[in-house]
Structure formats: structure tokens, C-alpha cells
N, C-alpha and C positions, 0 to 999 in steps of 0.2 A: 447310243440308244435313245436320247433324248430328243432326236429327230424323227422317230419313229410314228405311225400311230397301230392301235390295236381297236379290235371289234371284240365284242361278247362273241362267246358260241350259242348258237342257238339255242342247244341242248341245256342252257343255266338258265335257272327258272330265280330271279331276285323277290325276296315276299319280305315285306314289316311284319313282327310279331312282338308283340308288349316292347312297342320304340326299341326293336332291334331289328339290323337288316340282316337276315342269311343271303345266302348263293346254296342252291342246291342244282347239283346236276341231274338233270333227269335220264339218263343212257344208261345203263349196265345192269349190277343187279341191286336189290335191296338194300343188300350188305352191303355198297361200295359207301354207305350212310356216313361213314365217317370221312367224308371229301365233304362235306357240308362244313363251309364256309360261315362264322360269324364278322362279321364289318363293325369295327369302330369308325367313329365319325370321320376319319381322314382315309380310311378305307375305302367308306361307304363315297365320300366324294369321288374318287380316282374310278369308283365302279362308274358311276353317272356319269360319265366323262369322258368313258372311252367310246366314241361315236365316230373310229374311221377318221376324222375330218382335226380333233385336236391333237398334237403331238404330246408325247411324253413330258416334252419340257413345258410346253404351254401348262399342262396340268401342275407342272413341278412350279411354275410361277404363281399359280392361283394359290396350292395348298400355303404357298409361303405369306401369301398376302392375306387370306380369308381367316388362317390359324395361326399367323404372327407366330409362327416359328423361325428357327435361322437354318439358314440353306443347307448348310451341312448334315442337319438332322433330318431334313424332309428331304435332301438327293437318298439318302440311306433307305426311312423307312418307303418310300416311293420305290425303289430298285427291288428293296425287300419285298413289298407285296407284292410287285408286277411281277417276280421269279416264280413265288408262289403261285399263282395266277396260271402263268403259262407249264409251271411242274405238273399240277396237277389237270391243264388242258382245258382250262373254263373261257383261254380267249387267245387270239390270234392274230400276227400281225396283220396288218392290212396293207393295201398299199399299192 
């Protein structure tokens, strides 16, 4: 997976609100409100970042370098939230 890269979907609208980032998808109905995405800070990177063009692991290098964590714990939450991401259909591979 780490050779991968992914795109946003179109249909995810990214908005700052009081120094917080959401994802909210704009497709369905009203109620699907609870697919609204909140991004902490290592989130909110991997979102900025999926541009087609960087691989998963390229991202997996930066978070370990930029938030001086150890690789084992950023392969995890990195895998974590890119699941989440494509479960719930807000981005897609590229390629």
C-alpha cells in the first residue's frame, strides 16, 4: 500500500473552523452529516498531501520526520486513517 498514491473526491469539501479542520462530504442526503470528518493535526497533514503525485510512504516519511514519532506508530495511525478515508469513500486511488 505504501506505493500507492490517492486523490481527494471531488465531492469533499475541506473548511478550518475555530483551528479545526473537517471533511465534509457534499453527495447524499443531509442526514448522511454524521460522515463528517474531524482531522487532528497528523490527519489533517495526510489530507494535504494526497495530490495523486506523493505515495503513501512518501507521506509515511514526512509524518515521521515533521511529528518526531517512531515508525511503527505512524505506519498504524497512517493505515488507520487512510481505511477510514476510502470506507467511508472521501478519496480514491490514483494511478
Amino acid at each position: 500500500m505504501w506505493d500507492k498514491t490517492f486523490r481527494k473526491k471531488e465531492e469533499v469539501v475541506s473548511r478550518e473552523i475555530a483551528g479545526e479542520t473537517i471533511l465534509v462530504p457534499v453527495r447524499g442526503k443531509l442526514a448522511d452529516m454524521q460522515k463528517i470528518f474531524s482531522l487532528n493535526r497528523t490527519a489533517e497533514y495526510i489530507w494535504q498531501h494526497l495530490d495523486e503525485e506523493t505515495t503513501l510512504g512518501d507521506i509515511l516519511q514526512e509524518i515521521i520526520a515533521q511529528f518526531d514519532v517512531e515508525a511503527s506508530a505512524a505506519e498504524k495511525d497512517v493505515l488507520e486513517f487512510m481505511n477510514e478515508l476510502i470506507d467511508a469513500d472521501l478519496v480514491e486511488e490514483s494511478g
